[in-house]
N, C-alpha and C positions, 0 to 999 in steps of 0.2 A: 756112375750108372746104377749102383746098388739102391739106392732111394726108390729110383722110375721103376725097378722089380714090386709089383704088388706082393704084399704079405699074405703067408697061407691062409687057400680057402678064398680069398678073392677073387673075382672077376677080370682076366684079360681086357675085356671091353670097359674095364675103368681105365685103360691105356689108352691114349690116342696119340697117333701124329698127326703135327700141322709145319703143312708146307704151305705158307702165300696166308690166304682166308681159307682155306679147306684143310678142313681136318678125317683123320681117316684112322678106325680100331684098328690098335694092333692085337694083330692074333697072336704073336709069341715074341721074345725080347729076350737075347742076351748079352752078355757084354762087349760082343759084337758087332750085332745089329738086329733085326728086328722084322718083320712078318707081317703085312697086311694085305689085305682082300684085292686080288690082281681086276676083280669083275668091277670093282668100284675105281680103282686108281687107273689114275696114268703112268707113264713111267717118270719117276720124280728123281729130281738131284737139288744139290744147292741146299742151302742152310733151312734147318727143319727144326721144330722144339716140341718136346715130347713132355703129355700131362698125364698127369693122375686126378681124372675127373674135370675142375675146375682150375686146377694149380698145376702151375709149369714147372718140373722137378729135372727138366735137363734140356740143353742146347747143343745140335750136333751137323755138321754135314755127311749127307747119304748122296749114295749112289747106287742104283738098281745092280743087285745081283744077276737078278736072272728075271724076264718077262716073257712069258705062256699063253696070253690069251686067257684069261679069265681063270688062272690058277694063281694062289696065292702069292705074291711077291716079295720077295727078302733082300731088303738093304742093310750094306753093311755102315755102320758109324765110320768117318773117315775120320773127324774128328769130335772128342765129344766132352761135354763137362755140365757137373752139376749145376744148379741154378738156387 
């Protein structure tokens, strides 16, 4: 998962996850799991693969931590590996 980490001074929003055809910025990522916009998502599970930009730099199954209502959501990696 060190790869998917952007280098200083980059852009989170160069992160994305995709689950299915829908892809979604992640707002924060660590080697745990990872942060995105609860106003835009659903609550997602099942096997998901995470870009930097146009290039796919890891494959992992998530599972919703915790879903608020329109506050950020953090899923953790249940299982995960580089690409």
């Amino acid at each position: 998962m060190r790869r998917a980490r952007p280098a200083a001074g980059r852009k989170r929003a160069d992160l994305s996850l995709q689950v299915g055809a829908r892809r979604f910025a992640i707002l924060d990522m660590d080697s745990r799991g990872c942060v995105i916009d609860g106003r835009v998502s659903a609550v997602l599970r099942g096997h998901a693969a995470i870009f930097e930009g146009d290039r796919q730099v890891a494959q992992c199954m998530i599972v919703a931590d915790a879903a608020d209502g329109g506050e950020p959501v953090s899923y953790t990696h249940l299982r995960a590996h580089e690409t």
